[in-house]
VOKEVO-382189 format. One record per atom (N, C-alpha, C): residue number from 1; x, y, z; atom name. Coordinates in nm, 3 decimals, decimal comma. Example, Ala and Ser with C-alpha at 12.3 -4.5 7.8 and 13.67 -1.06 7.14 Angstrom:
REM residues 2
PT num      xx      yy      zz atomo
PT   1   1,319  -0,569   0,780     N
PT   1   1,230  -0,450   0,780    CA
PT   1   1,320  -0,330   0,780     C
PT   2   1,285  -0,225   0,708     N
PT   2   1,367  -0,106   0,714    CA
PT   2   1,290   0,003   0,787     C
REM end
This chain:
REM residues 159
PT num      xx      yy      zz atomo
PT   1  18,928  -2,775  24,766     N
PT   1  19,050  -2,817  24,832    CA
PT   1  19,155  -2,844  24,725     C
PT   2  19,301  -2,811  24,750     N
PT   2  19,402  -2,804  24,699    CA
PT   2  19,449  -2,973  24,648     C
PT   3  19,529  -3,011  24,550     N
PT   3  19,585  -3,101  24,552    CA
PT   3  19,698  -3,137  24,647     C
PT   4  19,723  -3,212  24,740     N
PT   4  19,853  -3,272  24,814    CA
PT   4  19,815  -3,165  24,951     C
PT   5  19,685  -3,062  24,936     N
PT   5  19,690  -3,024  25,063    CA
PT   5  19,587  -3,146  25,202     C
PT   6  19,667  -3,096  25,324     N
PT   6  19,605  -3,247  25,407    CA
PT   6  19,462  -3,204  25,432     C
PT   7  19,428  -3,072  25,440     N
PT   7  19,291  -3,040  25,478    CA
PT   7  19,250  -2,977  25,365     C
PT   8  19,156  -2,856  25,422     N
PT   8  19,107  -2,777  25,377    CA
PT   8  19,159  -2,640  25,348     C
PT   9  19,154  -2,588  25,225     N
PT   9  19,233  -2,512  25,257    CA
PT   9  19,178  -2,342  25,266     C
PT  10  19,273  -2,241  25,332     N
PT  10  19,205  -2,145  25,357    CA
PT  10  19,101  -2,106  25,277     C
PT  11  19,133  -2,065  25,140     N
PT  11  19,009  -2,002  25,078    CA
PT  11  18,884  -2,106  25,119     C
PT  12  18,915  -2,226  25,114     N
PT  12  18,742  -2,257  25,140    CA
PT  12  18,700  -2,275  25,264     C
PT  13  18,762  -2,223  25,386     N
PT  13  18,761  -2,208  25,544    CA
PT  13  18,692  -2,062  25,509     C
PT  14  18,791  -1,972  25,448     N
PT  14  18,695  -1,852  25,442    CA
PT  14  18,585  -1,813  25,409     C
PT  15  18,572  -1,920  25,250     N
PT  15  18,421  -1,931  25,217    CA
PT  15  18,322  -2,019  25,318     C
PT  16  18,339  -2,119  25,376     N
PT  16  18,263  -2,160  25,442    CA
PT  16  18,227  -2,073  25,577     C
PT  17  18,324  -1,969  25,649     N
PT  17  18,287  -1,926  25,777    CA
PT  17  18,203  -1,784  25,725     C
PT  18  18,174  -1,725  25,617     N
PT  18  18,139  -1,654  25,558    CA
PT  18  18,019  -1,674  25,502     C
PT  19  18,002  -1,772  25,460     N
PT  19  17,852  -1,835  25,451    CA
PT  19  17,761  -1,865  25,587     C
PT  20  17,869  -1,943  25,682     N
PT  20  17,818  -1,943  25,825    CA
PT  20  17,729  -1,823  25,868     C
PT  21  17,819  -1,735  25,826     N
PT  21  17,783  -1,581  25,925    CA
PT  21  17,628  -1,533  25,843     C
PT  22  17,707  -1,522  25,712     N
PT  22  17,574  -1,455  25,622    CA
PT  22  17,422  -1,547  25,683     C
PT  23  17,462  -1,675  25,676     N
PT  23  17,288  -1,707  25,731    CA
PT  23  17,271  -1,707  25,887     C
PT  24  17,331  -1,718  25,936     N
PT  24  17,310  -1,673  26,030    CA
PT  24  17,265  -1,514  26,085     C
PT  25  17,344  -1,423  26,025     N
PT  25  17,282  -1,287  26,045    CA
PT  25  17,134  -1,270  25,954     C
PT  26  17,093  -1,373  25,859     N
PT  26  17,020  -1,347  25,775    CA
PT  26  16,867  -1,356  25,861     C
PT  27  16,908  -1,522  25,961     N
PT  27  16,799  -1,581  26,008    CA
PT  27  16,809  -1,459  26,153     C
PT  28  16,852  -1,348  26,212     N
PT  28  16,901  -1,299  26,319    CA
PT  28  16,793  -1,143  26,273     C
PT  29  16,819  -1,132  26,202     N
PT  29  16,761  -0,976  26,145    CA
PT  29  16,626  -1,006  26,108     C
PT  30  16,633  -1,087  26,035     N
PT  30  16,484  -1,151  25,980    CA
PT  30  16,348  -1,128  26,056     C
PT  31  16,378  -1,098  26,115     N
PT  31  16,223  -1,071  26,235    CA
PT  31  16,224  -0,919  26,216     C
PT  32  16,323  -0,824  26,240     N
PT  32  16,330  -0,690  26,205    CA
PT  32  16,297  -0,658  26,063     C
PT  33  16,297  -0,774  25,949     N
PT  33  16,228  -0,758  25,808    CA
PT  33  16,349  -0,688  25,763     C
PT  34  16,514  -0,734  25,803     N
PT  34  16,623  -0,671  25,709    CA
PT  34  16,668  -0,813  25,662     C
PT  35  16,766  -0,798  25,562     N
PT  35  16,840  -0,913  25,470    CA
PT  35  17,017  -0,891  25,574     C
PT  36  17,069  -0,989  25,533     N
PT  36  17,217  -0,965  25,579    CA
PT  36  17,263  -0,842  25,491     C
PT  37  17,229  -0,809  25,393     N
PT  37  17,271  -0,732  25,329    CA
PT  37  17,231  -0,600  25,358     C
PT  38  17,160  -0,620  25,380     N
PT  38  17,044  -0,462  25,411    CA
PT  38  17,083  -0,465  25,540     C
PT  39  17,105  -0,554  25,602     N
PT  39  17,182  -0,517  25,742    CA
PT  39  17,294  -0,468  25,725     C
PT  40  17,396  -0,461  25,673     N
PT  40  17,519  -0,442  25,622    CA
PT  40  17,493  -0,297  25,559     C
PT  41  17,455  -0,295  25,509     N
PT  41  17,412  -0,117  25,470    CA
PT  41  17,364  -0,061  25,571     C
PT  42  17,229  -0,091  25,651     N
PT  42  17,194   0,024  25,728    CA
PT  42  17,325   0,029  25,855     C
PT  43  17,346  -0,073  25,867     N
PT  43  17,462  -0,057  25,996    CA
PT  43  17,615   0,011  26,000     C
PT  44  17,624   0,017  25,860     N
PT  44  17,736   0,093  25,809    CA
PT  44  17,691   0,246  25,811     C
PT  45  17,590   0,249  25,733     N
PT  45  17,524   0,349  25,699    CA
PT  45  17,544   0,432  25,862     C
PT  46  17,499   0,401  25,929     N
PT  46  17,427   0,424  26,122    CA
PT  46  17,600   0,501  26,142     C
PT  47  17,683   0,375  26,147     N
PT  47  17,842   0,391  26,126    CA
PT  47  17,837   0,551  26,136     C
PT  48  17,880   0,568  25,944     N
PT  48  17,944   0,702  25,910    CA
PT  48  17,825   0,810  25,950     C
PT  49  17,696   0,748  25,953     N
PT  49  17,603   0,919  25,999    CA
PT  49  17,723   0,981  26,190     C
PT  50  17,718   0,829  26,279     N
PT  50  17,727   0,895  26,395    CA
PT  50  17,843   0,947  26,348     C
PT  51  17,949   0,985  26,266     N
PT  51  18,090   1,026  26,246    CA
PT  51  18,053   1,136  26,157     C
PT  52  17,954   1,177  26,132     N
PT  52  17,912   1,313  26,109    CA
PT  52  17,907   1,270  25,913     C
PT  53  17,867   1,195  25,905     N
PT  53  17,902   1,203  25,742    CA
PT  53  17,772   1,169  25,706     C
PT  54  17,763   1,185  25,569     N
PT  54  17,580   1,177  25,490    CA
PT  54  17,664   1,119  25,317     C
PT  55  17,721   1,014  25,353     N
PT  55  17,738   0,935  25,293    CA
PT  55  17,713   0,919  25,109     C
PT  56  17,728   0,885  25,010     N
PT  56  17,704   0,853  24,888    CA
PT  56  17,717   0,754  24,855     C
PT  57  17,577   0,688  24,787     N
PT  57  17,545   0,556  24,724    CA
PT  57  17,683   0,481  24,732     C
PT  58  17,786   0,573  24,615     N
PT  58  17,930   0,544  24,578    CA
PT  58  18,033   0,491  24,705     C
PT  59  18,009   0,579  24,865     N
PT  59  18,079   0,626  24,876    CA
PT  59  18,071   0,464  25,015     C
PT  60  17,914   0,482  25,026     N
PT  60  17,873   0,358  25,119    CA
PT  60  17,906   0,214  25,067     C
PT  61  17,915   0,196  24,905     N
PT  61  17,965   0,086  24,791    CA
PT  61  18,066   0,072  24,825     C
PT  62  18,196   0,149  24,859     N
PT  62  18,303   0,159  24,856    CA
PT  62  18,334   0,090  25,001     C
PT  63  18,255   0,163  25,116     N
PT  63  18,300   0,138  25,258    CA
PT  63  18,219  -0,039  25,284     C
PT  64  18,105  -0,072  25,204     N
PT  64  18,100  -0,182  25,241    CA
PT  64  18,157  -0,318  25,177     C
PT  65  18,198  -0,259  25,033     N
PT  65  18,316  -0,383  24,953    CA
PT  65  18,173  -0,447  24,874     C
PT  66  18,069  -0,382  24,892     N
PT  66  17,931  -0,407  24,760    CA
PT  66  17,947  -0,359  24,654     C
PT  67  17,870  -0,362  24,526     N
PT  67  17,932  -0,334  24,421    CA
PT  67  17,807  -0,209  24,393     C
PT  68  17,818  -0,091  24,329     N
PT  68  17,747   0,007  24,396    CA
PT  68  17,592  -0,009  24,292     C
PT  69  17,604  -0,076  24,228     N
PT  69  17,454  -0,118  24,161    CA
PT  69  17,347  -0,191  24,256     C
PT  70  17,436  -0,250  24,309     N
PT  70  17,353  -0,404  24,451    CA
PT  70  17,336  -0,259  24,564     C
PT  71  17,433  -0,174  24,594     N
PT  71  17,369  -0,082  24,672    CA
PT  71  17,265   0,020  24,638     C
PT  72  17,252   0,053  24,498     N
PT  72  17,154   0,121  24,479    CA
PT  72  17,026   0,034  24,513     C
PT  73  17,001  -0,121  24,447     N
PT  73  16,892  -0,216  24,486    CA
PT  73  16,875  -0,203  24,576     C
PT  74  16,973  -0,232  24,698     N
PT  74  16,893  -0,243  24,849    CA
PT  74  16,851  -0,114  24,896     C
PT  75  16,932   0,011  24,868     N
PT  75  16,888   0,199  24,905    CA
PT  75  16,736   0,182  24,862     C
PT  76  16,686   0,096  24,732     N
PT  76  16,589   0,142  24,719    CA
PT  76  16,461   0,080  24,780     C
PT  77  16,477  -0,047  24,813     N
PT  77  16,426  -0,129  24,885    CA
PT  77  16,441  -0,071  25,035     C
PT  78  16,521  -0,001  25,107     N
PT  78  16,521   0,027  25,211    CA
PT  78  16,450   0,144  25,208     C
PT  79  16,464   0,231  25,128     N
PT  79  16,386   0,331  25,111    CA
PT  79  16,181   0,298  25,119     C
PT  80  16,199   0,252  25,028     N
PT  80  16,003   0,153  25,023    CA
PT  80  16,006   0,139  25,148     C
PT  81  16,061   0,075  25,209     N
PT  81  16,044   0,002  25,386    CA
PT  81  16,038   0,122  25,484     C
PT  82  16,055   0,238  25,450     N
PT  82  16,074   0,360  25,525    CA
PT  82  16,213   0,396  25,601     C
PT  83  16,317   0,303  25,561     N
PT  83  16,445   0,313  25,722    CA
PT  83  16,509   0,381  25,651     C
PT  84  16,534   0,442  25,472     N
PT  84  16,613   0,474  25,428    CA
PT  84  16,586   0,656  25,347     C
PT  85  16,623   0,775  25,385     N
PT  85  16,588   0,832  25,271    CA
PT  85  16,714   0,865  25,144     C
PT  86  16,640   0,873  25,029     N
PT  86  16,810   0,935  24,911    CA
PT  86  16,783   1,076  24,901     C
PT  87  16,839   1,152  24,890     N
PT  87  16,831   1,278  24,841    CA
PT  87  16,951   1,275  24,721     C
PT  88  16,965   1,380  24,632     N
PT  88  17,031   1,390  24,552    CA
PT  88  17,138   1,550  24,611     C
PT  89  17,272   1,461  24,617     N
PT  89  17,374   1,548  24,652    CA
PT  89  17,407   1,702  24,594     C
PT  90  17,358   1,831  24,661     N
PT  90  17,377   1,927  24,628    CA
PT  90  17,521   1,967  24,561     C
PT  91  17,595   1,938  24,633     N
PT  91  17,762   1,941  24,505    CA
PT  91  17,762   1,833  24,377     C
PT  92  17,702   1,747  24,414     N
PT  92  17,722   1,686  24,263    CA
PT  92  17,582   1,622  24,221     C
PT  93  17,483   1,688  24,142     N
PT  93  17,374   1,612  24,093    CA
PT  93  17,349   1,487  24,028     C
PT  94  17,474   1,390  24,004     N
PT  94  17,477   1,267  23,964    CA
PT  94  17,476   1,176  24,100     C
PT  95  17,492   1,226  24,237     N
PT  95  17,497   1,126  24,319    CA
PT  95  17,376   1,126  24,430     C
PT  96  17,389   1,014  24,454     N
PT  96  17,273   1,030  24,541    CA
PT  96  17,342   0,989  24,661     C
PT  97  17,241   1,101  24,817     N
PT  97  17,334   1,043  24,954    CA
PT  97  17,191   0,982  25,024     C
PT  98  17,272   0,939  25,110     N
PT  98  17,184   0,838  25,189    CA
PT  98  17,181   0,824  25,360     C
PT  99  17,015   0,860  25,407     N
PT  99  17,077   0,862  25,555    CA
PT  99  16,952   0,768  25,632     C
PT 100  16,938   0,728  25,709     N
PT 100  16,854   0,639  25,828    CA
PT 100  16,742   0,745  25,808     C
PT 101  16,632   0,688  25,781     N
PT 101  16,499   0,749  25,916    CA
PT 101  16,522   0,725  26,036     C
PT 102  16,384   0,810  26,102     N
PT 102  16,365   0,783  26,245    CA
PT 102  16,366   0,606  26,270     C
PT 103  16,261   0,582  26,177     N
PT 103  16,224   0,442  26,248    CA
PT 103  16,348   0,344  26,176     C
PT 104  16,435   0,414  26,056     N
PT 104  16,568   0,346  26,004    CA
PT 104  16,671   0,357  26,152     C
PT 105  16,655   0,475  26,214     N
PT 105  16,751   0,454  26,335    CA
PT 105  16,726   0,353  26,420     C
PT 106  16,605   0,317  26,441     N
PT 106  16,521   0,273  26,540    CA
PT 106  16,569   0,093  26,524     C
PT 107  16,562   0,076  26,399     N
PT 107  16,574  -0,080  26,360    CA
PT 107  16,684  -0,115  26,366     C
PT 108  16,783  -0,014  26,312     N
PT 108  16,928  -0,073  26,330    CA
PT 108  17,023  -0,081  26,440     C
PT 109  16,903  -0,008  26,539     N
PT 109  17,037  -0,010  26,675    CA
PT 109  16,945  -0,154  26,767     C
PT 110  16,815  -0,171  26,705     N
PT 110  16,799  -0,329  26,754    CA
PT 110  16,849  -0,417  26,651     C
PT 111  16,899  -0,430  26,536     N
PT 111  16,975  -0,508  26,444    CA
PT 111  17,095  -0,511  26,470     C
PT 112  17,219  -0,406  26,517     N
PT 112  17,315  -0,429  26,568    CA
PT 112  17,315  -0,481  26,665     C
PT 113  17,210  -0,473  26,779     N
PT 113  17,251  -0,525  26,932    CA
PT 113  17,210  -0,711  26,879     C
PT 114  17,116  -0,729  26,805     N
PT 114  17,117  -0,875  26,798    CA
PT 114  17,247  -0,929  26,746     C
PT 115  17,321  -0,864  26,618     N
PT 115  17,436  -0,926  26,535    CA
PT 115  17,529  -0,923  26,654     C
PT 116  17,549  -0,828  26,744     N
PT 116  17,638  -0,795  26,839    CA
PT 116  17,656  -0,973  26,926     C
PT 117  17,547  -0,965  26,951     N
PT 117  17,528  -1,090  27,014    CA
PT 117  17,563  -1,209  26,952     C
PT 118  17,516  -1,212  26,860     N
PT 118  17,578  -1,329  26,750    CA
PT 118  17,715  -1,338  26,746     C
PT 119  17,776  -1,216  26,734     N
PT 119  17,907  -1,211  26,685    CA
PT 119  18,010  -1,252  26,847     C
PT 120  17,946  -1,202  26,920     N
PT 120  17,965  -1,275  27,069    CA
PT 120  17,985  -1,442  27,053     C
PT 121  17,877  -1,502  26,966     N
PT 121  17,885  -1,677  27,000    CA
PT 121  17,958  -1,731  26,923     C
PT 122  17,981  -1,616  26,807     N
PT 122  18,042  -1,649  26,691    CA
PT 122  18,219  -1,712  26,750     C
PT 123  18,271  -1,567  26,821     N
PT 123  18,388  -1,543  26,866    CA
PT 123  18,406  -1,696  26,990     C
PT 124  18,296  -1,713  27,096     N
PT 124  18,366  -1,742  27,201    CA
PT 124  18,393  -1,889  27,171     C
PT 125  18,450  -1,952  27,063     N
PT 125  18,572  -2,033  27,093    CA
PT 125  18,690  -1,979  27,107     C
PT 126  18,690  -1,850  27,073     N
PT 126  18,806  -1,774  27,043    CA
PT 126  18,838  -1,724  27,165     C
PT 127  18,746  -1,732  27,291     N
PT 127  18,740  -1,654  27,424    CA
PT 127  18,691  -1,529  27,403     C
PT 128  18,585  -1,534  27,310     N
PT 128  18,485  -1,422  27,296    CA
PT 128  18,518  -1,300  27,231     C
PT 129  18,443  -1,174  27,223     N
PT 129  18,467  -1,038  27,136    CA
PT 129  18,595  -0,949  27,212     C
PT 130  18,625  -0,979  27,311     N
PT 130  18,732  -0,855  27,345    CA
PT 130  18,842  -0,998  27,393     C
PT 131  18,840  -1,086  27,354     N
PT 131  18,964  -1,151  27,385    CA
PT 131  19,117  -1,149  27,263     C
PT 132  19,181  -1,182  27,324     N
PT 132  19,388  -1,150  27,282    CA
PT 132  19,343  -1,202  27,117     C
PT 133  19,292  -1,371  27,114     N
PT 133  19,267  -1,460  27,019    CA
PT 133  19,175  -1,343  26,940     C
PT 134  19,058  -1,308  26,986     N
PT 134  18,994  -1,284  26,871    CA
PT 134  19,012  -1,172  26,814     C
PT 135  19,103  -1,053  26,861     N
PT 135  19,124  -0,942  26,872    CA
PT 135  19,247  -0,948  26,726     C
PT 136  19,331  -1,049  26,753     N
PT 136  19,444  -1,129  26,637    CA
PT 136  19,376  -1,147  26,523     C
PT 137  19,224  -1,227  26,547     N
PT 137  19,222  -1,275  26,434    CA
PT 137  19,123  -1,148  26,341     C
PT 138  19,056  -1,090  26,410     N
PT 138  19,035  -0,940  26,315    CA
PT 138  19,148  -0,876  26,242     C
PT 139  19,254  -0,869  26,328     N
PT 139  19,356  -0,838  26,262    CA
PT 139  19,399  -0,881  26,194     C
PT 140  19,377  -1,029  26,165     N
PT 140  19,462  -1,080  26,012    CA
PT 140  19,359  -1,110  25,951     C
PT 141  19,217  -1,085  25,944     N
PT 141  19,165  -1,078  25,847    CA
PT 141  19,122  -0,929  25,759     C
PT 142  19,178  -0,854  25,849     N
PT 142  19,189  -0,740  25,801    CA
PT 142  19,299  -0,700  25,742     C
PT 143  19,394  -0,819  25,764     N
PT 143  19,517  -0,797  25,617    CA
PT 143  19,532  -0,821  25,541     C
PT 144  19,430  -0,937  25,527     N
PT 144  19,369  -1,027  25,413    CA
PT 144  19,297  -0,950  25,308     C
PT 145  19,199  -0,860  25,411     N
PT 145  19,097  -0,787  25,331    CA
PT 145  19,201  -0,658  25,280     C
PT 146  19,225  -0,616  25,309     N
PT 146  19,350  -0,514  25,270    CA
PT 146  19,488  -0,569  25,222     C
PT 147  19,482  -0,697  25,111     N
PT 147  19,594  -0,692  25,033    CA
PT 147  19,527  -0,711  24,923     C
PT 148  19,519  -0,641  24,799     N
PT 148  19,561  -0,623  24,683    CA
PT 148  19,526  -0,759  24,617     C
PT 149  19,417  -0,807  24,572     N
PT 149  19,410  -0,926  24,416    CA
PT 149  19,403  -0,857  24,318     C
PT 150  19,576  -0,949  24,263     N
PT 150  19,555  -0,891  24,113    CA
PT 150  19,458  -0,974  24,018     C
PT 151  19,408  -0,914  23,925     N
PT 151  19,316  -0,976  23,829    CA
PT 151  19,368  -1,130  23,819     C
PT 152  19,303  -1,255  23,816     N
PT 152  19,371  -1,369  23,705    CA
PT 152  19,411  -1,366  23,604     C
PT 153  19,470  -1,428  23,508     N
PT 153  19,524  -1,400  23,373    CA
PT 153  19,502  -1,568  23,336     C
PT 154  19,442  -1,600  23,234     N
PT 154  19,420  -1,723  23,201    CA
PT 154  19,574  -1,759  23,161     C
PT 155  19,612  -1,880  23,172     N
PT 155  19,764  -1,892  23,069    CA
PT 155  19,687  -1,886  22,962     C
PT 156  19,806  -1,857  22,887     N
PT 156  19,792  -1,864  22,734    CA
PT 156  19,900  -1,921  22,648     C
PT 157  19,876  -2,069  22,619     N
PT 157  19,975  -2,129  22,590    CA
PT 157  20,046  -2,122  22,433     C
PT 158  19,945  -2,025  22,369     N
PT 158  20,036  -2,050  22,217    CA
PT 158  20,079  -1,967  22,245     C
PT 159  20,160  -1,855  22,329     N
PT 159  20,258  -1,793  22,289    CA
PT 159  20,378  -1,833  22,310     C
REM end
């Protein structure tokens, strides 16, 4: 919290409702034997396959805002578990793409319908997933997430 501010202030509203979610989806998947994270990949993943795409390590790093080393960890861990296979991209032999198994399809469309639900209890103070309120507030956190941090710069006072 800020100095002279009366509450709390956004950044740590964001960090705290963000932590909310993460354990919560963590303790939600957990029976299906995924992580929030590994939920977050295969469900993205599920995403761009139905939109016709076969995705890259890089390309899934990019679409989920992970950093693409933490996605290679979980590809490979999902892979061991059977939901995930890699093949190595015929146009470019440095990348690897990534798509659902059978039983990877199988888990994530019962892992989405549970988060779905969550994200239902999450919303309805808001008057739930298709209401005016919550429909707003995707939208401004999606302007949030789509503006631009520039690096920090420590001061530097002897100059």
């Amino acid at each position: 919290m800020s100095k002279g501010s009366p509450g709390p202030t956004p950044g740590f509203l964001v960090w705290r409702l963000a932590n909310k979610w993460r354990v919560a989806v963590d303790r939600a998947v957990a029976p299906l034997g995924l992580t929030h994270a590994q939920y977050s990949l295969v469900a993205s993943l599920h995403g761009m396959q139905r939109a016709g795409e076969r995705p890259s390590q890089r390309r899934l790093a990019d679409h989920t805002g992970l950093e693409a080393l933490y996605v290679s960890k979980l590809a490979r861990a999902l892979e061991s578990a059977g939901l995930i296979e890699r093949t190595r991209d015929p146009r470019d032999p440095r990348a690897v793409q990534l798509a659902l198994t059978e039983q990877g399809e199988a888990v994530t469309r019962q892992a989405i319908a549970v988060v779905q639900e969550l994200l239902q209890q999450l919303l309805e103070p808001l008057g739930g997933l298709d209401a005016p309120r919550a429909r707003a507030f995707t939208g401004e956190l999606t302007t949030l997430l789509d503006a631009p941090l520039a690096p920090s710069v420590p001061n530097d006072e002897s100059n």
